[in-house]
N, C-alpha and C positions, 0 to 999 in steps of 0.2 A: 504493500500500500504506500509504503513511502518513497519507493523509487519511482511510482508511477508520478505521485505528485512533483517529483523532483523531474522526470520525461516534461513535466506538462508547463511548468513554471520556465524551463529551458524552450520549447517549442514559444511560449509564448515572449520571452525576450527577446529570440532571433524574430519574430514576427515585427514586433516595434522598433528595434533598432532597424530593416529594413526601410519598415516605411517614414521614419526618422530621416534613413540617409536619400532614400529615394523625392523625398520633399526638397533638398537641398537643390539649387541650381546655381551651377557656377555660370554667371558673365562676361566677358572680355570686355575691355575697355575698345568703346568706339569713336570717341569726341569728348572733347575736352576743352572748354572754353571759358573766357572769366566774364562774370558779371556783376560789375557794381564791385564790393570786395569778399564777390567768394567766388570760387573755382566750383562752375556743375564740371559734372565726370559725367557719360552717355556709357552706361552699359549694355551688351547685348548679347543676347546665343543663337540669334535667327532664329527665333521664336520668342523669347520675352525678352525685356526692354526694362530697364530701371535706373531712375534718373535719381542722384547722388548729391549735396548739395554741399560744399565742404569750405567753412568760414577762413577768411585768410589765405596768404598765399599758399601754394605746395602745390604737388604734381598728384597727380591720381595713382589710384595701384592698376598697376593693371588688371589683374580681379577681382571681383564682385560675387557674394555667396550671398542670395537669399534664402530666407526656411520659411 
């Protein structure tokens, strides 16, 4: 009885770290431009887009992780 709940507790953690890492999307950096005094960064993966808004001068990362 108690191996099974330890089978079930393990099936169920590989489950959500899955869908955990699978929610993740990496962006590349596509544009990068100033405005006023903050630097937007243009992320993108050809298929989502996320715009980055970053006070002050400096350069962008090249990538971008949403969850």
């Amino acid at each position: 009885m108690n191996n099974t709940k330890l089978i079930v507790a393990s099936v169920l953690a590989g489950l959500f770290l899955s869908f955990s890492v699978a929610a993740a999307n990496t962006l590349d950096l596509e544009d990068s431009y100033r405005d006023g005094d903050q630097t937007v960064c243009v992320y993108s993966d050809g298929r989502h887009t996320a715009v980055v808004y970053k006070d002050g001068a400096g350069s962008c990362p090249s990538k971008h992780t949403t969850h």
